[in-house]
C-alpha positions as a printed Julia matrix, in Angstrom:
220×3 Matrix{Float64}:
  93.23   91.56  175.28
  90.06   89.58  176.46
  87.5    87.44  174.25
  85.58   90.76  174.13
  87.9    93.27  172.63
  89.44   90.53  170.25
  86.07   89.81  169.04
  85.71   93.58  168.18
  88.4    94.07  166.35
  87.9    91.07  164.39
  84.27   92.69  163.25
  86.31   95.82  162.46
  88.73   94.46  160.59
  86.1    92.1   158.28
  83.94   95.79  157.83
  86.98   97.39  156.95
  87.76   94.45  154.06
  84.45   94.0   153.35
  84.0    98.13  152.54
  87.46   97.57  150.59
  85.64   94.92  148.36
  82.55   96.79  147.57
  84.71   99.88  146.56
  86.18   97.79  144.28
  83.97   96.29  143.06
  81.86   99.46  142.27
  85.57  100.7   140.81
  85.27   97.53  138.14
  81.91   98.27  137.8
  82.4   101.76  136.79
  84.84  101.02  134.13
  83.16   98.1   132.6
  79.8   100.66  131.95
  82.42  103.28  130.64
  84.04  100.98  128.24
  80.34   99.73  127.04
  79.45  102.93  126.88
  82.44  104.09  124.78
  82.01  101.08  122.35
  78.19  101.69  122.28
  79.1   105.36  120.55
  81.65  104.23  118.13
  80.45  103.88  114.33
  80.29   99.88  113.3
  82.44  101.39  110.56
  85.25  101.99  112.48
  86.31   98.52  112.87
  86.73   98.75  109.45
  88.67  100.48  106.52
  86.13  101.78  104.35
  85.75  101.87  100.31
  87.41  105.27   99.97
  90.3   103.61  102.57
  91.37  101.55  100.41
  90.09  102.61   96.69
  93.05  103.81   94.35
  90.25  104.75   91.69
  92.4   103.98   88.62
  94.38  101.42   87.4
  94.39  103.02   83.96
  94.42  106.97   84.22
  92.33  109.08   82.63
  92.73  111.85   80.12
  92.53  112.95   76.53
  92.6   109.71   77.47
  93.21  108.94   80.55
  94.07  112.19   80.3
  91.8   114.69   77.96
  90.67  114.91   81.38
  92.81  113.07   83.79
  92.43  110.17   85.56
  90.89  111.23   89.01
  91.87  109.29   92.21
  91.39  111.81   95.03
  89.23  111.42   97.85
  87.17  113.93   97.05
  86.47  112.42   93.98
  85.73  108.97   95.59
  83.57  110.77   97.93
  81.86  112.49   95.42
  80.93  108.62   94.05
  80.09  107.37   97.13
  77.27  110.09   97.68
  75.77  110.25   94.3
  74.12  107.83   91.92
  75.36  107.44   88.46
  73.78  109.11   85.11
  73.49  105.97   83.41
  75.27  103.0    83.38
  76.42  100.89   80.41
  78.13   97.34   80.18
  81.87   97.22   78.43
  83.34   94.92   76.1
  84.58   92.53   78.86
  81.54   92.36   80.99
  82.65   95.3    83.44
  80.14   98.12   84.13
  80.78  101.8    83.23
  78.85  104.37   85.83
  79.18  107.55   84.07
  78.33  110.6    85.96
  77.89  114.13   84.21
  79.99  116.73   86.45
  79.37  119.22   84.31
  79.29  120.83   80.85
  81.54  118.36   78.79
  82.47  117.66   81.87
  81.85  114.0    82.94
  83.15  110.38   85.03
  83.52  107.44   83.79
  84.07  104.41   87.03
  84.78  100.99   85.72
  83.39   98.42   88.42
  83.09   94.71   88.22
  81.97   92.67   91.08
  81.91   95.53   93.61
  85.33   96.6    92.52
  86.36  100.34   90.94
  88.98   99.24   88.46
  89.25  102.85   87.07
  87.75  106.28   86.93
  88.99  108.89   84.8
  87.31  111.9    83.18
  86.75  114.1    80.37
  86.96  117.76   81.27
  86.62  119.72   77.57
  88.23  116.88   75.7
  87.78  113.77   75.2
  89.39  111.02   77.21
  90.6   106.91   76.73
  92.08  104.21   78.96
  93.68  100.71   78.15
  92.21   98.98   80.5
  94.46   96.0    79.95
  93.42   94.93   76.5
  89.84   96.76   76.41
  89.85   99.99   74.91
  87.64  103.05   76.74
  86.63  106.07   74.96
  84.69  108.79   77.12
  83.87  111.71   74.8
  82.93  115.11   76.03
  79.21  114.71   75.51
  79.06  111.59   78.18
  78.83  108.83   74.66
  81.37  105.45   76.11
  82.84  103.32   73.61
  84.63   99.88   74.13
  86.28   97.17   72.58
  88.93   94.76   72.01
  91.56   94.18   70.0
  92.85   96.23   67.11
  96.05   96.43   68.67
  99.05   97.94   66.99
 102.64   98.51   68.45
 104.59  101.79   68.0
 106.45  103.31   67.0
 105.25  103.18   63.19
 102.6   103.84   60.8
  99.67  101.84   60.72
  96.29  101.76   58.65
  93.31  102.44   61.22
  89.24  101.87   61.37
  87.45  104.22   59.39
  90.11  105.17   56.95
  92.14  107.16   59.02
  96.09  106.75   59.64
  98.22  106.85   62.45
 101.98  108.07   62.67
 103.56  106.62   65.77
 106.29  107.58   67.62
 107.84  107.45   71.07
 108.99  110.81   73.07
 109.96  109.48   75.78
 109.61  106.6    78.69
 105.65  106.25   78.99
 105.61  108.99   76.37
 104.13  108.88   73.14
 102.67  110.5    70.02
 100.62  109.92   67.49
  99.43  111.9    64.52
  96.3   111.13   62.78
  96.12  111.68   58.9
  93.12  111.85   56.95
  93.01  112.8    53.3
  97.29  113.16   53.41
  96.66  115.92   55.55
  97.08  115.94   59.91
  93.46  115.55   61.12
  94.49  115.66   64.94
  97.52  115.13   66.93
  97.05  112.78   70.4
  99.2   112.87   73.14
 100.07  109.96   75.84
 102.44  111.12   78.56
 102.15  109.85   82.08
  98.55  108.82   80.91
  96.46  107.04   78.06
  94.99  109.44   75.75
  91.4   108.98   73.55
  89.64  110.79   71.02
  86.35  110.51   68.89
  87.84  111.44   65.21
  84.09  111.86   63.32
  82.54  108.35   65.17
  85.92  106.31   64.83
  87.35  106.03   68.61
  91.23  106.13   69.24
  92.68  105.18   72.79
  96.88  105.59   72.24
  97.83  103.94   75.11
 101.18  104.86   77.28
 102.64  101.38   76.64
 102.83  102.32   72.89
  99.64  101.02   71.83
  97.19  102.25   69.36
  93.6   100.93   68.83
  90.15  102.25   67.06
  87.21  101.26   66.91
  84.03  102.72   64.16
């Protein structure tokens, strides 16, 4: 091979490398654009979980108590929340803030927040509805009216003397299960029911919650 021909293929091969570089190159190029582009279209709330994620909506439930209406925790629910303002908002006995929402005729939501956080929802849904919220008491009725308070405690099962005049038989039914009967005037007034779920009533302006852990409070 003289100086010539060497020095040709030399040139070749370099063209050939240097062609092999730039297709690379535009290869690396490609896929960096593509993966800026695919991060450019993603939602900055898919990094993270959002509210509705992560939200359990109750801690309490909801129904004649927790449970006249039941405590609602769904998604939908949550959703439902998270697209609408509240009615009217009210503070609670210990600070919290009650967003009530009116869903319909004596239909409505009560959310508990406090500091960002939902601590509980529940609803009333043609009765009335109550939650122990650990020591506060929450009565929803079935005209959207909230009522709160502490203390009053008493521990079934027995009979015990409550606000307004009114008495409440006690007993248990089961595990998380119990029953109370309210008496006015010797005679039964009203019977509530905690199963699964706290349980609330407005007896004529004096507001029961019977809770599932036995415990009966009113407040007038």
């Amino acid at each position: 091979m003289n100086s010539i021909t060497a020095v040709r293929t030399v040139r070749r091969r370099t063209l050939r490398v240097a062609a092999a570089a730039l297709v690379v190159a535009a290869g690396l190029t490609l896929t960096a654009c593509n993966d800026s582009d695919a991060n450019a279209s993603k939602p900055a709330a898919s990094a993270s979980h959002s509210g509705a994620d992560s939200a359990t909506g109750a801690k309490g439930s909801g129904g004649n108590g927790a449970n006249g209406s039941d405590a609602k925790v769904g998604t939908e629910s949550a959703a439902a929340d998270e697209a609408a303002s509240p009615d009217r908002t009210e503070t609670l006995a210990d600070g919290s803030t009650g967003e009530i929402y009116e869903l319909g005729e004596q239909h409505y939501r009560l959310k508990i927040v406090n500091d960002g956080d939902v601590l509980a929802t529940f609803e009333t849904n043609g009765k009335d509805a109550g939650l122990d919220a650990n020591g506060m008491y929450v009565v929803l009725t079935m005209g959207g009216e909230v009522q709160s308070w502490m203390g009053g405690e008493h521990k079934a099962p027995g009979t015990f003397e409550l606000a307004g005049g009114w008495t409440a038989k006690v007993t248990k039914v089961g595990e998380s299960h119990y029953r109370a009967e309210i008496i006015g005037h010797g005679d039964v007034m009203g019977t509530m029911e905690a199963n699964g779920h706290d349980a609330g009533l407005d007896a004529n302006g004096v507001y029961i919650v019977l809770s599932t852990r036995g415990v009966i409070s009113a407040h007038e």
